[in-house]
C-alpha positions as CSV (number, residue, x, y, z in Angstrom):
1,X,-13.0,43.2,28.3
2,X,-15.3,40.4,28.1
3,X,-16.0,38.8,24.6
4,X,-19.9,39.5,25.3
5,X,-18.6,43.7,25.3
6,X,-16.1,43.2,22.9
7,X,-18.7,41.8,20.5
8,X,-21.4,44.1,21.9
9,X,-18.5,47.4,21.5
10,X,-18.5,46.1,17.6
11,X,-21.4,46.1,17.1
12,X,-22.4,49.4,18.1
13,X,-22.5,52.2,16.0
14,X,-21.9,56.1,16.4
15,X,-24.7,58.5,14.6
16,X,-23.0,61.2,13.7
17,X,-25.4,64.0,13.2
18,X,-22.8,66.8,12.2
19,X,-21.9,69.4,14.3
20,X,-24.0,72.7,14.6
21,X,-23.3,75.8,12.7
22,X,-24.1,79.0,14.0
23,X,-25.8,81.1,12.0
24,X,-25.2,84.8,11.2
25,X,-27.4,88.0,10.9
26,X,-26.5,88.2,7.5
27,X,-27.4,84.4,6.6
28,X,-30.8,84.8,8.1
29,X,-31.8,87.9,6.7
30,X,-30.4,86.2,3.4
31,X,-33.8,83.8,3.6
32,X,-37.0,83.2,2.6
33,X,-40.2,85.0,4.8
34,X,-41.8,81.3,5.6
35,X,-38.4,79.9,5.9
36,X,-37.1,83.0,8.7
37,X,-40.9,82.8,10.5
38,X,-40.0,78.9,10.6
39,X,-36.7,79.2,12.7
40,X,-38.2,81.9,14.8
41,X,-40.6,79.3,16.0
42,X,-38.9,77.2,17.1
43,X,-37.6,79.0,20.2
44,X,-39.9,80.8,22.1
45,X,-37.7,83.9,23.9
46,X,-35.5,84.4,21.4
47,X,-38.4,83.7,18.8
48,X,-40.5,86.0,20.7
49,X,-37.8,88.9,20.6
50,X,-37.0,88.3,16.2
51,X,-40.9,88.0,15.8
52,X,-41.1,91.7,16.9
53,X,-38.0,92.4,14.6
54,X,-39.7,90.6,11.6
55,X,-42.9,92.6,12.3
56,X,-40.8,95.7,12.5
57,X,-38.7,94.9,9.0
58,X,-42.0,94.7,7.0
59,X,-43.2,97.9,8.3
60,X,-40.1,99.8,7.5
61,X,-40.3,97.7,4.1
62,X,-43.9,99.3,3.1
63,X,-43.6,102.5,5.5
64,X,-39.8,103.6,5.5
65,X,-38.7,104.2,8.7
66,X,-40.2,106.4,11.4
67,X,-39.8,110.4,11.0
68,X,-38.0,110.1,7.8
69,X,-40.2,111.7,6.1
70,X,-43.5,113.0,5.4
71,X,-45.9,110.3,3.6
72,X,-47.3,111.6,0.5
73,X,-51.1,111.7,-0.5
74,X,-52.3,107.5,-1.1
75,X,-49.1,106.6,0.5
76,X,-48.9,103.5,3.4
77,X,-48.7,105.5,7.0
78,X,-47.9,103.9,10.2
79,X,-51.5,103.7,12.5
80,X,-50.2,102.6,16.2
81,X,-50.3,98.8,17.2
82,X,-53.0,96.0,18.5
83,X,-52.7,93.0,20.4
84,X,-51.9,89.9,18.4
85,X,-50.6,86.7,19.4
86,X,-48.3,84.6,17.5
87,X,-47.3,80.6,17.5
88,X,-44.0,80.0,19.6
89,X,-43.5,76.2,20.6
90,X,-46.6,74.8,20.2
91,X,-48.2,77.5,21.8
92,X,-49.9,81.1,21.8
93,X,-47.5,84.0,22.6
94,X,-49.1,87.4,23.1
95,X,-47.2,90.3,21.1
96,X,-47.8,94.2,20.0
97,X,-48.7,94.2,16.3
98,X,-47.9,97.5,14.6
99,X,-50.6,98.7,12.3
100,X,-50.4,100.4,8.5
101,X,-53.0,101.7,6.5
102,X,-53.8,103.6,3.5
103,X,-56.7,105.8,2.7
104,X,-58.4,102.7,1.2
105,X,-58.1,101.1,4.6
106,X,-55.8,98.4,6.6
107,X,-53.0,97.0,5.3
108,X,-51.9,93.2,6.5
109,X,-48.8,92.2,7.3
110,X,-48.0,89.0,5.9
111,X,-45.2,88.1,8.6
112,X,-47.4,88.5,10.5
113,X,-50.3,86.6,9.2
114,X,-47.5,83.6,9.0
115,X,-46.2,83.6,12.6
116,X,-49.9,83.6,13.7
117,X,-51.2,81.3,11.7
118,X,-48.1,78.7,12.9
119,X,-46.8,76.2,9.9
120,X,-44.7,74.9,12.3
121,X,-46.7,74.0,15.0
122,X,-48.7,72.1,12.3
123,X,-45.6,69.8,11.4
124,X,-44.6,69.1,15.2
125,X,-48.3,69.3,16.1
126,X,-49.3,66.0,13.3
127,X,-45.9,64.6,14.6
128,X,-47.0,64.2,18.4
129,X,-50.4,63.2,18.0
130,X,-50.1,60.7,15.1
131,X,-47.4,59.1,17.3
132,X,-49.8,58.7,20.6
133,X,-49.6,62.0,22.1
134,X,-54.0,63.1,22.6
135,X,-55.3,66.7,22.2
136,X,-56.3,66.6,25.6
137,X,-52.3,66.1,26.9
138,X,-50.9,67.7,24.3
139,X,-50.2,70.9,26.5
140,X,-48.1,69.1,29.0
141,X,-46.2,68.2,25.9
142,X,-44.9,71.6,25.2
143,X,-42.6,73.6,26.9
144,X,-43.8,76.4,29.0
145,X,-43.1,80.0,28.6
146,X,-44.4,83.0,31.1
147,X,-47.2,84.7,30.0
148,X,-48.2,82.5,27.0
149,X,-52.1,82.2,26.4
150,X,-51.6,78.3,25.9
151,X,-52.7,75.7,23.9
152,X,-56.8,74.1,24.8
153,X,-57.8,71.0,23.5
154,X,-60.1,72.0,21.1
155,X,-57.4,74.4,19.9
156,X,-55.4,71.5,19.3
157,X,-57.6,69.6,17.8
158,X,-59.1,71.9,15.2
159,X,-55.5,72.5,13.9
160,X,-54.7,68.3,13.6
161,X,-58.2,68.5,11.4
162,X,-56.4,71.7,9.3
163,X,-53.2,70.1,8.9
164,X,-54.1,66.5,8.7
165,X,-57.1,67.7,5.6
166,X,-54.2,69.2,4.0
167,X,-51.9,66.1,4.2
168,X,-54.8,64.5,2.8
169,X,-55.1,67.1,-0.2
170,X,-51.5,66.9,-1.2
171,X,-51.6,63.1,-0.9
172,X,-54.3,62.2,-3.3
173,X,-53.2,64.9,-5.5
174,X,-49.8,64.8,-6.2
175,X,-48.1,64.1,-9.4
176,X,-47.8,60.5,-10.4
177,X,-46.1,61.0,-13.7
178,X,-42.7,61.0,-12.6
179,X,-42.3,57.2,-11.4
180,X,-41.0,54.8,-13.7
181,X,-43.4,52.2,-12.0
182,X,-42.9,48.9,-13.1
183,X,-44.8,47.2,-9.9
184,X,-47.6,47.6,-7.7
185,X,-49.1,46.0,-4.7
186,X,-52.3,46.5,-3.8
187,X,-54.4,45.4,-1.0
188,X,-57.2,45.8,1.5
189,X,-56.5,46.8,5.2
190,X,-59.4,46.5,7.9
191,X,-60.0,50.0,9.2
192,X,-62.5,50.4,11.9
193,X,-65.6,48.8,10.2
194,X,-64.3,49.8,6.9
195,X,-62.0,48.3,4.6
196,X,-59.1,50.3,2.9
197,X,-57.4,49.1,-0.5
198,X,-54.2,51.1,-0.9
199,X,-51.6,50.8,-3.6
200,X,-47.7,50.8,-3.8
201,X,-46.0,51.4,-6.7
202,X,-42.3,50.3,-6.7
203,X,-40.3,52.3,-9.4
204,X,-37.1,50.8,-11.8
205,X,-35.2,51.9,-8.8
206,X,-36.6,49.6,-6.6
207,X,-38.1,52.4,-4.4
208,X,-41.3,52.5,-2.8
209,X,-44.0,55.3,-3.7
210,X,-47.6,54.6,-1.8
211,X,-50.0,55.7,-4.7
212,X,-53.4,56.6,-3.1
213,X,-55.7,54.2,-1.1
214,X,-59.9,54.2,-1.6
215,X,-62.5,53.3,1.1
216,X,-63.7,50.0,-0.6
217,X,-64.2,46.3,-0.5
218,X,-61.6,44.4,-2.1
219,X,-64.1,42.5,-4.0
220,X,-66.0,45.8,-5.5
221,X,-64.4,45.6,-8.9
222,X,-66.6,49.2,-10.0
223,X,-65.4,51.5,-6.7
224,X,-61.6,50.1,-7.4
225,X,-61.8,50.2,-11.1
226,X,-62.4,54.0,-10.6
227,X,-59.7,54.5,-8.0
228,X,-57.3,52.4,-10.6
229,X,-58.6,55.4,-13.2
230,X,-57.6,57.8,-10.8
231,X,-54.2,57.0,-10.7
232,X,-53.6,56.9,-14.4
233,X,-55.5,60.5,-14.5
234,X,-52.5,62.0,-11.8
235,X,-50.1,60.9,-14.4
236,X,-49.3,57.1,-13.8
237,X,-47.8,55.7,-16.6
238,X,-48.0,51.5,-16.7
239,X,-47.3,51.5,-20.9
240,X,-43.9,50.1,-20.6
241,X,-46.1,47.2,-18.3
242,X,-46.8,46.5,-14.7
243,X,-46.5,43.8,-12.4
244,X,-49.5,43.7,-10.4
245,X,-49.5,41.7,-6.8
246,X,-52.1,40.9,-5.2
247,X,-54.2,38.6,-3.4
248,X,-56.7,36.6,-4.2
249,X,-59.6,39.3,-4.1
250,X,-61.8,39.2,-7.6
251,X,-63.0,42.5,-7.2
252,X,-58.5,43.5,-7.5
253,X,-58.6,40.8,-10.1
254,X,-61.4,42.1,-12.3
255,X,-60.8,45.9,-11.6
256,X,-56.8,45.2,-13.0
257,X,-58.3,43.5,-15.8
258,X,-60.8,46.2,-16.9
259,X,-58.5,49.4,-16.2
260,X,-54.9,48.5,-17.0
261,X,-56.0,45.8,-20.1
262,X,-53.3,44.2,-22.0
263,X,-50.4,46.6,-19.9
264,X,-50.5,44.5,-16.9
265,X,-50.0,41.3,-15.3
266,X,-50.8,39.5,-12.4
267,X,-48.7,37.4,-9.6
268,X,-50.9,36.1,-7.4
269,X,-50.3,36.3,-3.4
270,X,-48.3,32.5,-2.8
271,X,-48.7,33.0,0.7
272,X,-52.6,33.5,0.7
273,X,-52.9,30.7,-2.1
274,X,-51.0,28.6,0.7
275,X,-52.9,29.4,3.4
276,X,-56.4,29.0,1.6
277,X,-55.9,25.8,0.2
278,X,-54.7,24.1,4.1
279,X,-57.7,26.1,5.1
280,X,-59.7,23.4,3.8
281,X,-58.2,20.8,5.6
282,X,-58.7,19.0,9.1
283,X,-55.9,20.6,11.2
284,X,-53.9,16.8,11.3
285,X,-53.4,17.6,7.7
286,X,-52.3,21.6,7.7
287,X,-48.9,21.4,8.8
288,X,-47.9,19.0,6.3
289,X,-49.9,20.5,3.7
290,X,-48.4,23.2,4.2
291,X,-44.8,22.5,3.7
292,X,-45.4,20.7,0.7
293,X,-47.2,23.6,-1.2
294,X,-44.3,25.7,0.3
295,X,-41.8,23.4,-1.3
296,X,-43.7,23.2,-4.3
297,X,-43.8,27.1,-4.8
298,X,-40.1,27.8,-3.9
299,X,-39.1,25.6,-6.8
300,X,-36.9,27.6,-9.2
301,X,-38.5,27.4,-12.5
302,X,-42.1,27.5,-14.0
303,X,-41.8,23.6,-15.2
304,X,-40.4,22.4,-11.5
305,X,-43.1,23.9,-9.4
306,X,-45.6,23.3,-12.1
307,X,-45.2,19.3,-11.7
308,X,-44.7,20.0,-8.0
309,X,-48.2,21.4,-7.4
310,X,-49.9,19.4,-10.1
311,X,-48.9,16.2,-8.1
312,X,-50.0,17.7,-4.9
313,X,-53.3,18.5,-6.8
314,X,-53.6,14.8,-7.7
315,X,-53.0,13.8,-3.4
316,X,-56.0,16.1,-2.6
317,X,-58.6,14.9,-5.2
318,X,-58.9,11.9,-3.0
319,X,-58.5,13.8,0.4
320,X,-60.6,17.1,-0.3
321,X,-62.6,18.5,-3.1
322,X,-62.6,22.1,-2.2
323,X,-59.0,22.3,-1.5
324,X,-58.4,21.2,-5.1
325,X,-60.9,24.1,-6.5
326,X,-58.7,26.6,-4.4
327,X,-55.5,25.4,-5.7
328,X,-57.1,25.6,-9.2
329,X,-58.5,28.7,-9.1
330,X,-56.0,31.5,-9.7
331,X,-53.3,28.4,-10.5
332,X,-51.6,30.3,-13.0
333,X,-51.2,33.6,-11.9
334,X,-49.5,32.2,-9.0
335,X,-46.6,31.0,-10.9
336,X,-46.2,34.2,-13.1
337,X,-42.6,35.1,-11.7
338,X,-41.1,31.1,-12.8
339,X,-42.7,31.9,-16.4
340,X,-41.1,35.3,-16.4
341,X,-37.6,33.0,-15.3
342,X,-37.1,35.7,-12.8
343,X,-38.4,33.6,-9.8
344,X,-34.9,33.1,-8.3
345,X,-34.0,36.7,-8.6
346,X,-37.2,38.8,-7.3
347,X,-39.4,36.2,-5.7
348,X,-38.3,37.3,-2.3
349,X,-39.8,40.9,-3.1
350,X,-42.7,39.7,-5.5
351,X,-44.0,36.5,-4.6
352,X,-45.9,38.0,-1.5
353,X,-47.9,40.9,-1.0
354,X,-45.6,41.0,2.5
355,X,-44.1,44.5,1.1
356,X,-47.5,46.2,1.5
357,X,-48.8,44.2,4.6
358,X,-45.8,45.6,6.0
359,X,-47.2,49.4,5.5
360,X,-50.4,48.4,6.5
361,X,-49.1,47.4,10.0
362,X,-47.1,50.6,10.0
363,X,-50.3,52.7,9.3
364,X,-52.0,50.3,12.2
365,X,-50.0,50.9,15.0
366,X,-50.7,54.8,13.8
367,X,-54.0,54.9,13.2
368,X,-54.5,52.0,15.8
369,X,-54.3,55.0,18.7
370,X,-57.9,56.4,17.9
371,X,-60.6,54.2,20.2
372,X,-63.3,56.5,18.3
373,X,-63.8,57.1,14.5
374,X,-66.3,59.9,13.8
375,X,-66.6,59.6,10.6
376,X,-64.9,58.4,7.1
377,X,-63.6,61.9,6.8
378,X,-61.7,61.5,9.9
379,X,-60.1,57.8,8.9
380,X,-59.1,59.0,5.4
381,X,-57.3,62.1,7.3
382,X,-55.6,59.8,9.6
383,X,-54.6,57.1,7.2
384,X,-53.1,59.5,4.8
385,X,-51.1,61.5,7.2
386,X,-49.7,58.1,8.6
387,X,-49.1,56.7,5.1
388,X,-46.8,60.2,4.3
389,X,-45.5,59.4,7.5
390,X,-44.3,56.2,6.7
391,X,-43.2,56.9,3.2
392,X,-39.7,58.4,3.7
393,X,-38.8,55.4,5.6
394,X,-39.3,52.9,3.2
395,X,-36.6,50.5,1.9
396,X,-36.1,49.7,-1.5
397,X,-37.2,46.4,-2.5
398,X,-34.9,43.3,-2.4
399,X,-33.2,42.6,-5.6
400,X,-33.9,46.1,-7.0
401,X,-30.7,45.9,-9.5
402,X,-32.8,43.0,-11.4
403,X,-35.7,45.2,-12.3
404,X,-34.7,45.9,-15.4
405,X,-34.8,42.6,-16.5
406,X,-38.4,42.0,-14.5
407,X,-39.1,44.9,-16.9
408,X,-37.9,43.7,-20.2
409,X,-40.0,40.3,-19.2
410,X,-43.1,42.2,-19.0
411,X,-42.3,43.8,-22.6
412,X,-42.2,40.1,-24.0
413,X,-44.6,39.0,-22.3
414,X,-47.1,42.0,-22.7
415,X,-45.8,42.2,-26.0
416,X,-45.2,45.9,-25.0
417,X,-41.9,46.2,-26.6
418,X,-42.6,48.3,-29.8
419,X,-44.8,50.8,-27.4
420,X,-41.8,53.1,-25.9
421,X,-43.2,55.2,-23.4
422,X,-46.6,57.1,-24.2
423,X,-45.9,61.1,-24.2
């Protein structure tokens, strides 16, 4: 064996799944309805065959079984079958429905009602088209069974608008108050002709929770003030203190300011800060420039970079005027991790916004497969089905284990301390 393979055989890793258990009568009849009409689904002869047994269990559940007896005066009484159809596989599956009613009229079955209505195909259906997969193909996609009615594309595509309306429902409603956040990101993504700000908290742990996203301009301070209200009203709690990043949009700026008060500060984007301040400059000077300020900024403590960029400051008064009012402006808050001292442990997750740019790209090569918006309905569907796609596969942040201390440094600084936590 070469050393290229030997190298190449050490490097490569097994994933180990686990092996398959079977499972018995018994186990299955042991679950849940949604859970049972869930597995049924999943194969379409044998689902086809246990669909008619499921239909069959909930009659003899509200009807007793056939011939056993006479059924008393009010009482639910067998009534024949109908056609129905049920979703196998992504697609349509015509069965026999049996039929109960009472003298007040019919009675529903609610297996029934489940295995037609699909949850499952919803799942796999949000799965293949947010990954590139259109309504119009998505037939060829699924496997094909005798006899099935099929799958149209307008079929398909009114069920990605049902299941992507209820991504969006659950996302900008869920829960916020059980994060310990003691960071967020927030920035704008382009979106079509519209612009996007989304948030990311990043909890004690040092994991990543994307908090809800607005249709705005980064420099409307009023629309993203009222989404900032939004999150403390779903239960975001910032009164331990918050470290805000962001980059250098006022509207963030001002709408941080005005919403989260004396509970937050800022640490302003060094990379944008970098890149606006060369911008300024004839492109003979931008490489240089640009080192320098990147020297300046990876110095380890506040007093170091400090002298670093004031003495940069002093080279471009002669060079370029406007360069200097960009370094100035937002100076401070660009520094905020050395006056915390905690530059040398967490600038490589905090000094950046790179932690949600990296979402936002995520969400682009998503989103980034529709040619044709219809209308903001439609993007906010889209974006937050792609953003709860995302979420589960986020890392935590680098240097999670010294968020505690990032956290006691907001206390101090914030003078927070004597708070605690607000009920």
């Amino acid at each position: 064996m070469t050393s290229v393979q030997q190298a190449t055989g050490r490097r490569k890793k097994r994933r180990v799944k686990g092996q398959a258990q079977p499972m018995t009568r018994e186990q299955f009849d042991s679950l849940a309805l949604e859970m049972r009409v869930a597995l049924i689904q999943q194969l379409i002869p044998v689902g086809l065959m246990v669909a008619g047994e499921e239909l069959q269990r909930e009659v003899r559940e509200l009807a007793g079984g056939r011939y056993e007896r006479e059924p008393d005066e009010g009482e639910i009484q067998r009534y024949g079958s109908n056609p129905g159809t049920v979703r196998l596989g992504g697609q349509r599956v015509p069965i026999r429905v049996p039929r109960l009613r009472t003298e007040e009229g019919e009675v529903r079955l609610k297996s029934y009602e489940l295995l037609h209505q699909g949850v499952a195909l919803d799942e796999d259906l949000l799965s293949r088209v947010l990954y590139g997969v259109s309504c119009r193909n998505y037939e060829t996609t699924v496997p094909v069974q005798p006899g099935n009615i099929g799958t149209s594309k307008s079929t398909v595509s009114k069920n990605f608008v049902a299941a992507s309306t209820q991504q969006l429902k659950t996302f900008t409603e869920r829960d916020l108050s059980g994060l310990d956040t003691v960071a967020m990101f927030i920035d704008g993504k382009s979106f079509a002709d519209s612009q996007m700000v989304i948030a990311l908290g990043v909890a004690l742990d040092g994991r990543k929770s994307i908090l809800g996203f607005v249709e705005a301009d980064t420099e409307n301070s009023r629309v993203v003030g009222q989404f900032l209200r939004s999150l403390l009203d779903r239960g975001l709690d910032i009164s331990r203190g918050v470290l805000g990043i962001m980059d250098g949009g006022k509207g963030l700026r001002s709408a941080i300011r005005t919403v989260f008060g004396k509970s937050a500060i800022v640490q302003r984007c060094q990379w944008h800060k970098r890149e606006n301040v060369v911008s300024y400059l004839s492109k003979a000077e931008q490489g240089w420039m640009r080192q320098r300020l990147q020297r300046a900024y990876q110095r380890p403590t506040y007093k170091e970079a400090s002298k670093a960029l004031t003495k940069i400051r002093t080279e471009l008064e002669t060079r370029n005027q406007s360069a200097v009012e960009s370094l100035d402006e937002g100076f401070e808050e660009t520094l905020t991790l050395h006056r915390l001292g905690l530059f040398a442990r967490l600038g490589k997750s905090f000094k950046t916004t790179n932690c949600i740019e990296s979402i936002n790209g995520m969400a682009e090569a998503l989103c980034g497969k529709v040619d044709y918006w219809k209308n903001s309905g439609q993007k906010h569907r889209w974006l937050a089905t792609a953003l709860r796609d995302i979420e589960p596969r986020l890392r935590r942040v680098h240097g999670y284990k010294q968020l505690p201390l990032l956290r006691e440094a907001l206390q101090r600084e914030l003078n927070l301390k004597s708070r605690g936590k607000t009920a």
